[in-house]
N, C-alpha and C positions, 0 to 999 in steps of 0.2 A: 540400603541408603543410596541416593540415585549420586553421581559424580558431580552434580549440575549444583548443589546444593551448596557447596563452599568455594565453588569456582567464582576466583576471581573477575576471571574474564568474562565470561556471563554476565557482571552486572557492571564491567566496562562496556561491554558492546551497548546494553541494555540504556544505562544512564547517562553515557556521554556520548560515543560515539554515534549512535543512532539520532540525538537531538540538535547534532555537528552537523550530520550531511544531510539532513532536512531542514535546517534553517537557515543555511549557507544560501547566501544569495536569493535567498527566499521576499518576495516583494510582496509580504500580507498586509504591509501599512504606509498610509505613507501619512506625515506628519501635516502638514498643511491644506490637505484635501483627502478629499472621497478616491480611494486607490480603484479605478476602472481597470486597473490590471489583476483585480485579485484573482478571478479564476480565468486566469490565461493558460493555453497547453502546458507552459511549462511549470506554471506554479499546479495546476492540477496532476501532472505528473510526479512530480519532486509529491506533494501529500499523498499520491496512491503508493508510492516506492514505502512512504515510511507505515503506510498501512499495512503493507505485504509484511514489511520488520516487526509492526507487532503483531501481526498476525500470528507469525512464527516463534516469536515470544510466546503468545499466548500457547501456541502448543508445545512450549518447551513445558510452561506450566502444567500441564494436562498429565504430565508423565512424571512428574516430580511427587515424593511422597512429603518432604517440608520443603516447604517451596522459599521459605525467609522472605528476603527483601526481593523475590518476584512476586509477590502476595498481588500488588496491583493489576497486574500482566491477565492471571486467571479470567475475571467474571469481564473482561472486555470484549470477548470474541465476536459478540454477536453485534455491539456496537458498529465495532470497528469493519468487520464482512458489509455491514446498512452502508455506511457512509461511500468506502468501495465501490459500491454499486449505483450509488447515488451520483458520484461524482463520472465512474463511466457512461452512464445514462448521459448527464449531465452533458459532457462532451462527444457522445449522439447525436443530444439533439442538435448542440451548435453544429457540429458538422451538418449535417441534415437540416438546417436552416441559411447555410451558407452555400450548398449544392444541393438543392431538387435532386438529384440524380446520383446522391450517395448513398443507398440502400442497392443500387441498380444492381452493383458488384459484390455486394458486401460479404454475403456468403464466399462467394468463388475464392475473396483475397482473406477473409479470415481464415478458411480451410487450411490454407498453404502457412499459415502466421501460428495455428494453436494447434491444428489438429492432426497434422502431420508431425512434430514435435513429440504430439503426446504419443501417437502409433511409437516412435521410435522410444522412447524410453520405458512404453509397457513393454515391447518384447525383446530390450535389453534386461 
């Protein structure tokens, strides 16, 4: 039987605190008009953070033999990676529609942001 199963905390993190700091400050509406700020860096940032949480969720699920009140968490996975991706796209293109010349570096600076990172945690 996995530990995950009746832990409390798990489905603290899962059903509040996870809903807490992704809607904290969150500008998805606004009352009197058409919100021109919904996919701004920072509101699409703050939704990719809480992607990654259920992401992780999801694969708490995956290793769980009765999964209980994570039951929802499971069959999200592939949703959740679509939109992910949609939404880094998404802030590509705007960047790349606000500078011509942001593809110019792009490699060079992301090299040093993901790929160096990942060297050092494979051969730790």
């Amino acid at each position: 039987m996995n530990s995950f199963v009746n832990n409390i905390y798990i489905y603290i993190f899962a059903y509040l605190y996870i809903p807490f700091i992704t809607f904290y400050k969150l500008k998805l509406f606004n009352r009197s008009s058409y919100n021109s700020e919904f996919l701004t860096k920072e509101n699409t940032e703050r939704v990719r953070g809480l992607l990654v949480l259920l992401i992780i969720l999801h694969h708490f699920t995956r290793g769980m033999d009765n999964i209980g009140l994570m039951l929802p968490f499971r069959p999200i996975g592939i949703y959740v990676v679509s939109f992910f991706f949609f939404l880094s796209g998404y802030g590509l293109m705007s960047s790349k529609l606000k500078n011509p010349n942001y593809f110019k570096n792009f490699i060079s600076k992301r090299t040093s942001k993901v790929y160096i990172p990942f060297l050092i945690i494979n051969i730790l």
